[in-house]
C-alpha positions in Angstrom: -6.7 0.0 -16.6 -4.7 -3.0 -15.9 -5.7 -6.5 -15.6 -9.4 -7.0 -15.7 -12.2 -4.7 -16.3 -11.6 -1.5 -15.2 -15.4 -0.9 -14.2 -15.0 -3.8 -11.8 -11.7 -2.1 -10.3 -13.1 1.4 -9.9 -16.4 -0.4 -8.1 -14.1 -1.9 -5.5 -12.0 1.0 -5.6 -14.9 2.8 -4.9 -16.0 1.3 -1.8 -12.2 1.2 0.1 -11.6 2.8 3.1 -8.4 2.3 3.8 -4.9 1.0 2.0 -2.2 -1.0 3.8 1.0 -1.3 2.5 3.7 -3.8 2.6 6.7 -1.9 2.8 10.0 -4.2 1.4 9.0 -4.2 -2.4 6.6 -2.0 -2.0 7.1 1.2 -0.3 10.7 0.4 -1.6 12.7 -1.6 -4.2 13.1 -4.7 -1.7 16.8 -3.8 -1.2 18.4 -3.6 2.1 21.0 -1.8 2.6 22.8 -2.4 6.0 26.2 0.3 7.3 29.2 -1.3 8.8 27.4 0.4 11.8 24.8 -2.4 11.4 22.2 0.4 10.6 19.3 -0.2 8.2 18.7 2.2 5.0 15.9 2.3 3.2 15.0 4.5 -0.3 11.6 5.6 -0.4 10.1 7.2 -3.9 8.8 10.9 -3.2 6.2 10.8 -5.8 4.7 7.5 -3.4 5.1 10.3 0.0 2.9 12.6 -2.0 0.2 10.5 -3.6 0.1 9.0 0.0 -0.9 12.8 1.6 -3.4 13.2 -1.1 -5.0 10.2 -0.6 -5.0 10.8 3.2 -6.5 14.8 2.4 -9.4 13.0 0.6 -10.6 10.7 4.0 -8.7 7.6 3.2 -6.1 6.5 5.7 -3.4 4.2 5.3 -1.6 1.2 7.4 1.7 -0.9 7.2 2.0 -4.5 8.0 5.5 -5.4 7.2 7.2 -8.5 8.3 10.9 -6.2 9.1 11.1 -3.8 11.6 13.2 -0.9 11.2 13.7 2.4 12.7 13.9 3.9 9.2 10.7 2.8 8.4 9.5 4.3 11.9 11.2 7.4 10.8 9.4 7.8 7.6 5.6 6.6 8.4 6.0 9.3 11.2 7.2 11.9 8.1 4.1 10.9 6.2 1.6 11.0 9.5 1.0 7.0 9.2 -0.2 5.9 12.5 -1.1 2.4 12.0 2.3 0.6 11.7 2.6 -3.0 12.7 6.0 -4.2 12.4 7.4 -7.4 12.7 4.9 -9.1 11.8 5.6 -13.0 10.6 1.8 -13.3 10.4 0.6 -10.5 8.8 -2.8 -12.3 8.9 -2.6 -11.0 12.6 -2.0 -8.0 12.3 -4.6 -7.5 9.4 -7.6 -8.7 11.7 -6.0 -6.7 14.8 -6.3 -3.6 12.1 -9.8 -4.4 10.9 -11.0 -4.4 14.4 -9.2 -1.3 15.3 -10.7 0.8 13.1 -13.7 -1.1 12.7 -13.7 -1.8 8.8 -14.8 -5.3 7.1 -12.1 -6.9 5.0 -13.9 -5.9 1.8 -13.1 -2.0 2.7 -9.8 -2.4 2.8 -7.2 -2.7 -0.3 -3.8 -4.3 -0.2 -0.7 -4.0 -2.0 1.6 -6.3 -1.5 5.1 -7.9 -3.8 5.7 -11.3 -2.8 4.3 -14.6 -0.9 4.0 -13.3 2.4 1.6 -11.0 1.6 -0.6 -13.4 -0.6 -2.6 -14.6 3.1 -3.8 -11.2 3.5 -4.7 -10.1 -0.3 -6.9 -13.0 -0.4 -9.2 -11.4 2.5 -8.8 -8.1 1.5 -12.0 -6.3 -1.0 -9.2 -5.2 -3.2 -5.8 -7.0 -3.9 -2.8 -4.9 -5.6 0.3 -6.3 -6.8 3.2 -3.7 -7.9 4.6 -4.2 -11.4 7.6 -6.7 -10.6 5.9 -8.2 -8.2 5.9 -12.3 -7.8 4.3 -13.8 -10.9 1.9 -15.7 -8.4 0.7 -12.2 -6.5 0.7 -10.6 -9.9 -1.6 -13.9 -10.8 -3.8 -13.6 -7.6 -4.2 -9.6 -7.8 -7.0 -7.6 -8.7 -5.3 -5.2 -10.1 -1.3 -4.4 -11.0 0.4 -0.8 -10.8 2.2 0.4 -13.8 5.0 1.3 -11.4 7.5 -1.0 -10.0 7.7 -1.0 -6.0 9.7 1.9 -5.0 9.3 3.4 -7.9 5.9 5.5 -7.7 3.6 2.1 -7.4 2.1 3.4 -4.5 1.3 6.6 -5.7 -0.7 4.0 -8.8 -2.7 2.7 -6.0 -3.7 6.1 -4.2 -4.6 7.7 -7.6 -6.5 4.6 -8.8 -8.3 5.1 -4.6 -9.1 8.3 -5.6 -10.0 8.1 -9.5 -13.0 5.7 -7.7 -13.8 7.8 -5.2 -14.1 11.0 -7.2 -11.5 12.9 -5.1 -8.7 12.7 -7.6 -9.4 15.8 -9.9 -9.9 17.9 -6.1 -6.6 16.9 -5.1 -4.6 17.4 -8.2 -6.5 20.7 -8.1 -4.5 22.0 -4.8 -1.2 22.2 -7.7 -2.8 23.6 -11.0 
């Protein structure tokens, strides 16, 4: 697929249980856009909203940990039935191992996918790191694997297909269209 064997991708791929999401550079392009009302906009890619309910209709949940918090971001994982949002989080170390014991997963059953620096303390624990396609050059280093798709631009939809390509649950899902 990407950037090392793709058998050793889909057998820790295979094994994930859930995916947590940065959101700034991930869920979106990284821009902020800010109204002279002081109020925070965000664009968020469609094809992303859907692989994300397909992945959710085959068993897999997903989280945010996102350093910002922002009611549009609220707003949207409400829209997509994402109920494990941490926000604000400065150490998303933290929040990861507040997550983990929440739902009572090990770090190797969780994937990550992440853009920049921040999110580098957490791919390091997780069983599967993801960097988007323009993400830093030092995540993109330290990933297991690299979307095709730039953040905001369908590379989360990469990382739910690629979820469910391993778990044999993509075919099924692509089915509910055809």
């Amino acid at each position: 697929m990407h950037k090392i064997n793709t058998q050793t991708i889909l057998s820790k791929a295979k094994n994930i249980k859930l995916l947590i999401c940065d959101v700034d550079g991930v869920m979106t392009d990284g821009s902020l856009f800010f109204g002279d009302n002081g109020l925070e906009y965000k664009a968020f890619h469609s094809r992303d909203g859907l692989g994300i309910i397909m992945l959710q209709r085959s068993g897999t949940p997903l989280a945010i940990i996102t350093a910002r918090t922002s009611e549009v971001v609220t707003h949207r994982m409400k829209n997509l039935n994402i109920d494990l949002v941490f926000q604000g989080q400065l150490d998303k170390v933290k929040a990861f191992e507040q997550l983990c014991e929440q739902v009572k997963l090990k770090p190797e059953q969780v994937a990550y996918i992440g853009d920049d620096l921040v999110d580098l303390p957490v791919m390091k624990q997780v069983g599967l790191a993801i960097a988007v396609a323009d993400a830093h050059e030092r995540v993109i280093h330290f990933a297991d694997w690299t979307t095709t798709h730039k953040g905001g631009h369908g590379a989360v939809r990469d990382a739910c297909e690629l979820l469910m390509e391993a778990q044999g649950t993509l075919e099924e899902q692509f089915s509910v269209y055809l």
